[in-house]
mmCIF file of the N, C-alpha and C atoms, coordinates in Angstrom:
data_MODEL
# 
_entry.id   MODEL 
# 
loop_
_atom_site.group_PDB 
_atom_site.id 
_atom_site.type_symbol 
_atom_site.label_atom_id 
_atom_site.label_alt_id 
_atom_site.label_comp_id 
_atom_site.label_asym_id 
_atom_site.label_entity_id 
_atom_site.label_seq_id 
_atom_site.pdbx_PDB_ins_code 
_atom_site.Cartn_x 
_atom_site.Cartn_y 
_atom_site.Cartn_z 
_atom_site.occupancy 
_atom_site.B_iso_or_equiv 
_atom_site.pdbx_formal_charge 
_atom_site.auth_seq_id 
_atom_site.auth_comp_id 
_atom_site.auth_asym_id 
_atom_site.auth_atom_id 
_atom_site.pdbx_PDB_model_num 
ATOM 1   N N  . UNK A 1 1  ? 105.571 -72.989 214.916 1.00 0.00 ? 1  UNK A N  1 
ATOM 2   C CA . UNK A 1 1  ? 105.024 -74.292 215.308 1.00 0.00 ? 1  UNK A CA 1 
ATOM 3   C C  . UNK A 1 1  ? 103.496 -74.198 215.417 1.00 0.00 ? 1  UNK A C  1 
ATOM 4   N N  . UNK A 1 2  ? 102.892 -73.430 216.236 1.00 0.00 ? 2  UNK A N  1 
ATOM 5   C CA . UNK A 1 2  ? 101.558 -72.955 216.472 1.00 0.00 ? 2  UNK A CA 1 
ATOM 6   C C  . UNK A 1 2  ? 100.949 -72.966 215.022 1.00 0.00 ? 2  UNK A C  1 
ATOM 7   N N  . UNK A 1 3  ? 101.304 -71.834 214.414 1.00 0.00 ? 3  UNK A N  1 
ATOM 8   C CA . UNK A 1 3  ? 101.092 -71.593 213.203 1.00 0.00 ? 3  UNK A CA 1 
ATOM 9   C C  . UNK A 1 3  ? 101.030 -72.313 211.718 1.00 0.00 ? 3  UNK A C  1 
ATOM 10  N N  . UNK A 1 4  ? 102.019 -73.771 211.469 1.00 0.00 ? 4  UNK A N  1 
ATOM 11  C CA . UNK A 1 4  ? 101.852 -74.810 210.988 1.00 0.00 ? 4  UNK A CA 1 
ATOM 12  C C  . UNK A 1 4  ? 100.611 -75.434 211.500 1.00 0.00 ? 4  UNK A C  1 
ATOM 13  N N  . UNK A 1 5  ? 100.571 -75.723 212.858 1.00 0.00 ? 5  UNK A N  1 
ATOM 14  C CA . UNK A 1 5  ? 99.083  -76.519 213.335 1.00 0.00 ? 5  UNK A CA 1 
ATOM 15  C C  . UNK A 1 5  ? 97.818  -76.215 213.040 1.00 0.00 ? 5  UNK A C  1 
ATOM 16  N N  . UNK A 1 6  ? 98.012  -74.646 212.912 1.00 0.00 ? 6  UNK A N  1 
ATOM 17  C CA . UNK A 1 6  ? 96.640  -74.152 212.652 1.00 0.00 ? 6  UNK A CA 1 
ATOM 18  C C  . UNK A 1 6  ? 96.175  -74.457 210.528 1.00 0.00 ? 6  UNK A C  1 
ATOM 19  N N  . UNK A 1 7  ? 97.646  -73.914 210.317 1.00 0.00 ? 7  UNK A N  1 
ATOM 20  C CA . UNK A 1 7  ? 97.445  -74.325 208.708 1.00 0.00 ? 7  UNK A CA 1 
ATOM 21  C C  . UNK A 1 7  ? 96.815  -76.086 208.403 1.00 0.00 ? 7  UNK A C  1 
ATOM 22  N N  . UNK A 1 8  ? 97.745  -76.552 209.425 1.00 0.00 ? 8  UNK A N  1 
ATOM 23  C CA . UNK A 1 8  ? 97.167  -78.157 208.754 1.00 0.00 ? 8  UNK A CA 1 
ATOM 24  C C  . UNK A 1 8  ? 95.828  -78.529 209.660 1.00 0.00 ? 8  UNK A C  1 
ATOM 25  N N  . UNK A 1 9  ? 95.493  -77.781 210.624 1.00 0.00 ? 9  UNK A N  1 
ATOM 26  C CA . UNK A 1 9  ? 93.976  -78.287 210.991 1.00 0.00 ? 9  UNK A CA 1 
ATOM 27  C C  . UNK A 1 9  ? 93.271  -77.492 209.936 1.00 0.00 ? 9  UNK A C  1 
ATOM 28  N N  . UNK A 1 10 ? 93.180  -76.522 209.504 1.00 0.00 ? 10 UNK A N  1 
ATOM 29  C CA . UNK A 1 10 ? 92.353  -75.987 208.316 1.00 0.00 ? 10 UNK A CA 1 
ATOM 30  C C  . UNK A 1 10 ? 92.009  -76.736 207.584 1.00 0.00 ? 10 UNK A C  1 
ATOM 31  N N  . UNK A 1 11 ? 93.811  -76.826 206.702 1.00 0.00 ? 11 UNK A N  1 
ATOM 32  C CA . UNK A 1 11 ? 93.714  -78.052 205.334 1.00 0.00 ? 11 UNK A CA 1 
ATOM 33  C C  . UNK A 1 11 ? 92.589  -79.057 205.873 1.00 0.00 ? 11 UNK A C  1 
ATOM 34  N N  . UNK A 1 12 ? 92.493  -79.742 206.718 1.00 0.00 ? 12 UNK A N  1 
ATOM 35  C CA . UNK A 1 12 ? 91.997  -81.130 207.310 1.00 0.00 ? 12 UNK A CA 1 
ATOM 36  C C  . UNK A 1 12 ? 90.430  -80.946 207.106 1.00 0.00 ? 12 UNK A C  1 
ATOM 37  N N  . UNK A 1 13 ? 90.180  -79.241 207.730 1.00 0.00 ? 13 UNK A N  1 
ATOM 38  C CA . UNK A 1 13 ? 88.514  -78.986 208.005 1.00 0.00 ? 13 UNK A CA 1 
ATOM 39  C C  . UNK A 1 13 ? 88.142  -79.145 206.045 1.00 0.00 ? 13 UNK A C  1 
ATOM 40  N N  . UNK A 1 14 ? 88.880  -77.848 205.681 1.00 0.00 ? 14 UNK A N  1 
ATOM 41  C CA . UNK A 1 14 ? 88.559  -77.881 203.939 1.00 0.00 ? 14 UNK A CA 1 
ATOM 42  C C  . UNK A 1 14 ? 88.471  -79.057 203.495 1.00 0.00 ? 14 UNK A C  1 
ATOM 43  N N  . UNK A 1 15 ? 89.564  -80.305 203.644 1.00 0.00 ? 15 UNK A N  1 
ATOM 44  C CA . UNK A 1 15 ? 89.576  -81.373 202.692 1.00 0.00 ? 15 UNK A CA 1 
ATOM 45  C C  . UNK A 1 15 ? 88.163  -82.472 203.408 1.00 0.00 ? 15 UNK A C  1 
ATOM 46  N N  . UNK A 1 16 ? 87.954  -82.129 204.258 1.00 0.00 ? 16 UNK A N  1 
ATOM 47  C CA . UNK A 1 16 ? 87.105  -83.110 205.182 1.00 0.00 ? 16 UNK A CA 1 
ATOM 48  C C  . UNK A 1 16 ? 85.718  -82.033 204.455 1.00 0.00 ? 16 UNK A C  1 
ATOM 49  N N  . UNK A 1 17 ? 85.214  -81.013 204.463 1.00 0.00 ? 17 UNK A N  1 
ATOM 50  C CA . UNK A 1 17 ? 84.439  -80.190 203.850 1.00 0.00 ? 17 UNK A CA 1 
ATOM 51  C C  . UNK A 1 17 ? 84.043  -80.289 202.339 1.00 0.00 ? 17 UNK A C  1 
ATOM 52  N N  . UNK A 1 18 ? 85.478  -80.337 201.810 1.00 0.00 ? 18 UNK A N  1 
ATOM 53  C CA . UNK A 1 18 ? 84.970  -80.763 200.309 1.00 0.00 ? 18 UNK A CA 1 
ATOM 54  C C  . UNK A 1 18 ? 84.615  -81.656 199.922 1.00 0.00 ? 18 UNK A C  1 
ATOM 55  N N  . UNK A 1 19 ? 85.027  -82.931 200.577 1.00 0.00 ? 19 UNK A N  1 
ATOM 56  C CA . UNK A 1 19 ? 84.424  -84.404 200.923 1.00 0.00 ? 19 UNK A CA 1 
ATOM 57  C C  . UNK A 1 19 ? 83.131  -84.232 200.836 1.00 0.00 ? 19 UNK A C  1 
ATOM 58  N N  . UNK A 1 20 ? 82.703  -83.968 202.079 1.00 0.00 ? 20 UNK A N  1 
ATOM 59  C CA . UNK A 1 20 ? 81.491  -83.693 202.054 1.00 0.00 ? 20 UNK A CA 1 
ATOM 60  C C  . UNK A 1 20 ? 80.347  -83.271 200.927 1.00 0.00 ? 20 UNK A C  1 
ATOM 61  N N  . UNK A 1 21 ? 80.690  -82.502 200.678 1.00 0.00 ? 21 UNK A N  1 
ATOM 62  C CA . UNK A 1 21 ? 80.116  -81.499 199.153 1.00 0.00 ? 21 UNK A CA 1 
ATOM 63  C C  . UNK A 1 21 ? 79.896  -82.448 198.433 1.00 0.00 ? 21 UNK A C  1 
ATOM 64  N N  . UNK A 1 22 ? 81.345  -83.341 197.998 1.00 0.00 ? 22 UNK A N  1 
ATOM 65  C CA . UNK A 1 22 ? 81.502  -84.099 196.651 1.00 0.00 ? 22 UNK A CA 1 
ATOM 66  C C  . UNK A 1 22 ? 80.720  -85.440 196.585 1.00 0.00 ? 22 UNK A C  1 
ATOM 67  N N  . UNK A 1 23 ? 80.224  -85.676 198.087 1.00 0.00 ? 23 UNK A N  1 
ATOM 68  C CA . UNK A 1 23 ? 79.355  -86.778 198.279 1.00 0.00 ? 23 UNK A CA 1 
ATOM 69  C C  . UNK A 1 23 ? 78.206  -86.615 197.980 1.00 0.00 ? 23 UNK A C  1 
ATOM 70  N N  . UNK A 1 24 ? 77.484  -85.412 198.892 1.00 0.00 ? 24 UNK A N  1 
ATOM 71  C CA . UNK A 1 24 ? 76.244  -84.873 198.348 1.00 0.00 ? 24 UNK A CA 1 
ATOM 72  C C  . UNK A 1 24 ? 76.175  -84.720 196.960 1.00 0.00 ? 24 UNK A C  1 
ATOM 73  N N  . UNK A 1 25 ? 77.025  -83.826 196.232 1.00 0.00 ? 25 UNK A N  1 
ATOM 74  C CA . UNK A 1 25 ? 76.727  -83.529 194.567 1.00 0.00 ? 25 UNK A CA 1 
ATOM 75  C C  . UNK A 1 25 ? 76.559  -85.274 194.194 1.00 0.00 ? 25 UNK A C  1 
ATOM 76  N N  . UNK A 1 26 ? 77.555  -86.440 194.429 1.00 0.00 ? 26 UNK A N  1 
ATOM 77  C CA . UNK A 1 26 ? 77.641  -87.632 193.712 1.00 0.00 ? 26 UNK A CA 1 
ATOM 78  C C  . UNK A 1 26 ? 76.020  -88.354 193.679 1.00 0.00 ? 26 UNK A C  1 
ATOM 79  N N  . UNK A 1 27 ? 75.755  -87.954 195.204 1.00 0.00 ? 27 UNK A N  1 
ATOM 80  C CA . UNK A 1 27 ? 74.585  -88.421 195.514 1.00 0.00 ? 27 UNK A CA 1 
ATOM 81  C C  . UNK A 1 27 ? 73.152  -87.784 194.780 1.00 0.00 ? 27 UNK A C  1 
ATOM 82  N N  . UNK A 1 28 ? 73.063  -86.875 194.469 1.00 0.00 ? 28 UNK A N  1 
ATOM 83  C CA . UNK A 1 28 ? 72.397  -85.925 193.780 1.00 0.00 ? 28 UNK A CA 1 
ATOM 84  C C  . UNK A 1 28 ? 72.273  -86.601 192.600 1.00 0.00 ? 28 UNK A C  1 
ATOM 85  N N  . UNK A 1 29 ? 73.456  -86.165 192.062 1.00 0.00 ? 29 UNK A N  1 
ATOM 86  C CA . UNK A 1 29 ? 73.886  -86.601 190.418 1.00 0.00 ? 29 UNK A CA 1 
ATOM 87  C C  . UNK A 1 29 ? 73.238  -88.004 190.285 1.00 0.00 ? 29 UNK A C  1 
ATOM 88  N N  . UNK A 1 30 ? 73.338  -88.901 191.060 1.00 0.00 ? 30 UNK A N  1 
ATOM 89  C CA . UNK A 1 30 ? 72.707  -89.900 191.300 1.00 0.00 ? 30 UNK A CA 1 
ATOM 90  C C  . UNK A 1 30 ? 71.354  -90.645 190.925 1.00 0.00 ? 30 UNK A C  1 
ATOM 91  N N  . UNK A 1 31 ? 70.948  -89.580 191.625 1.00 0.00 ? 31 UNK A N  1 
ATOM 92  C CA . UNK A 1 31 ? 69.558  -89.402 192.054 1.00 0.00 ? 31 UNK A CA 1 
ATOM 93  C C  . UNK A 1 31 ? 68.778  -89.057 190.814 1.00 0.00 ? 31 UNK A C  1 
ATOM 94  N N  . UNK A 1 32 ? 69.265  -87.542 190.250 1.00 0.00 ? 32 UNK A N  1 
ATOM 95  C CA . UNK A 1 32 ? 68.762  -87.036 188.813 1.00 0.00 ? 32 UNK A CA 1 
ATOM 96  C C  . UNK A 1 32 ? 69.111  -88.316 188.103 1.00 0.00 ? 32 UNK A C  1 
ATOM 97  N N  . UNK A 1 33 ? 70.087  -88.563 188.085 1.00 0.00 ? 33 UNK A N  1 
ATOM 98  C CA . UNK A 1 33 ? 70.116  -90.163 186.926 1.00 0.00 ? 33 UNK A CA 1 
ATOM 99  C C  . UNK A 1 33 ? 68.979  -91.018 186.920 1.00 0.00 ? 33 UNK A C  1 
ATOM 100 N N  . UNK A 1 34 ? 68.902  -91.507 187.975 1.00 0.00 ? 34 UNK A N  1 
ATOM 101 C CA . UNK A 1 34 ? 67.693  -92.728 188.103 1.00 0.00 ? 34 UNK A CA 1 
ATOM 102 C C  . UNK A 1 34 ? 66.224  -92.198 188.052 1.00 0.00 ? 34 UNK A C  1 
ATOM 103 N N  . UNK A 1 35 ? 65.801  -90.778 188.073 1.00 0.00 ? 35 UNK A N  1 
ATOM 104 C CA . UNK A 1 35 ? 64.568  -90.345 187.893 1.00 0.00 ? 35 UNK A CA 1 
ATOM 105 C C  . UNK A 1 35 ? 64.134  -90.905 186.698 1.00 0.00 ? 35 UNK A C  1 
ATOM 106 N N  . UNK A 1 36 ? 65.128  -90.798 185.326 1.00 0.00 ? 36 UNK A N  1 
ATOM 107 C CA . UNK A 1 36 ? 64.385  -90.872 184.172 1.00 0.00 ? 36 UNK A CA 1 
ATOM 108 C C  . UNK A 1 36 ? 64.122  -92.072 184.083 1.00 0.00 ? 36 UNK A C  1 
ATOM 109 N N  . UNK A 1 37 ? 65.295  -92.753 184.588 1.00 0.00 ? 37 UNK A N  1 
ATOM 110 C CA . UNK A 1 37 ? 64.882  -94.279 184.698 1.00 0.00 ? 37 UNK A CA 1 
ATOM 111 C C  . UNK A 1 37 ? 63.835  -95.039 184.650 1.00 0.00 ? 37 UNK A C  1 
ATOM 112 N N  . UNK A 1 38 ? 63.571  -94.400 186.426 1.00 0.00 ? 38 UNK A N  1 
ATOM 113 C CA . UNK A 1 38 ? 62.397  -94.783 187.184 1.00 0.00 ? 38 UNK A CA 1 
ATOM 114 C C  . UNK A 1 38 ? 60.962  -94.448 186.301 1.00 0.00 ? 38 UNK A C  1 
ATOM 115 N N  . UNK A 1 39 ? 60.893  -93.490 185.471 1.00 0.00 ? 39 UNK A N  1 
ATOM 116 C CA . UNK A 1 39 ? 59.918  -92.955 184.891 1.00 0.00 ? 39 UNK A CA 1 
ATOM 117 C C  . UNK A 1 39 ? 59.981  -93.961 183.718 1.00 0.00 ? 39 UNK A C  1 
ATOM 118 N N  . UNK A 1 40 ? 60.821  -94.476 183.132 1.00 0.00 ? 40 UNK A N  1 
ATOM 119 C CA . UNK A 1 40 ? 60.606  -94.980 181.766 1.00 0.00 ? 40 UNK A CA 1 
ATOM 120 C C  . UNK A 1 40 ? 59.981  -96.211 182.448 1.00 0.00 ? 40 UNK A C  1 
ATOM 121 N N  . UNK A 1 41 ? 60.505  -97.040 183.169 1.00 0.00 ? 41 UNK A N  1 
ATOM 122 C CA . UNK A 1 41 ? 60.402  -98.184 183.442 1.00 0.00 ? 41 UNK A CA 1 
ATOM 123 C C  . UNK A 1 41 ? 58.342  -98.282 184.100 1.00 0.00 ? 41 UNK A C  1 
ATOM 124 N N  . UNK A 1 42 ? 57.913  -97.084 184.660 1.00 0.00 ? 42 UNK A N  1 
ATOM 125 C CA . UNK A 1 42 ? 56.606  -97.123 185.116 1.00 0.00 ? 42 UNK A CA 1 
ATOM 126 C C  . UNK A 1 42 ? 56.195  -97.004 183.950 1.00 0.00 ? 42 UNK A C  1 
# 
């Protein structure tokens, strides 16, 4: 019992963690996109 709890609070930290990550990279990725943009358009 203990031992299930601890597995699925993990899963929870990792999936809540990789979240994280995948936001930053989206946001990034983002970001590099609109540079060239921003540059053509000045």
């Amino acid at each position: 019992m203990r031992g299930s709890f601890i597995i699925t609070y993990s899963m929870m930290f990792i999936d809540r963690h990789l979240i994280a990550m995948y936001g930053i990279h989206w946001v990034f990725t983002i970001l590099c996109l609109q540079l060239p943009l921003a540059g053509r358009i000045m």
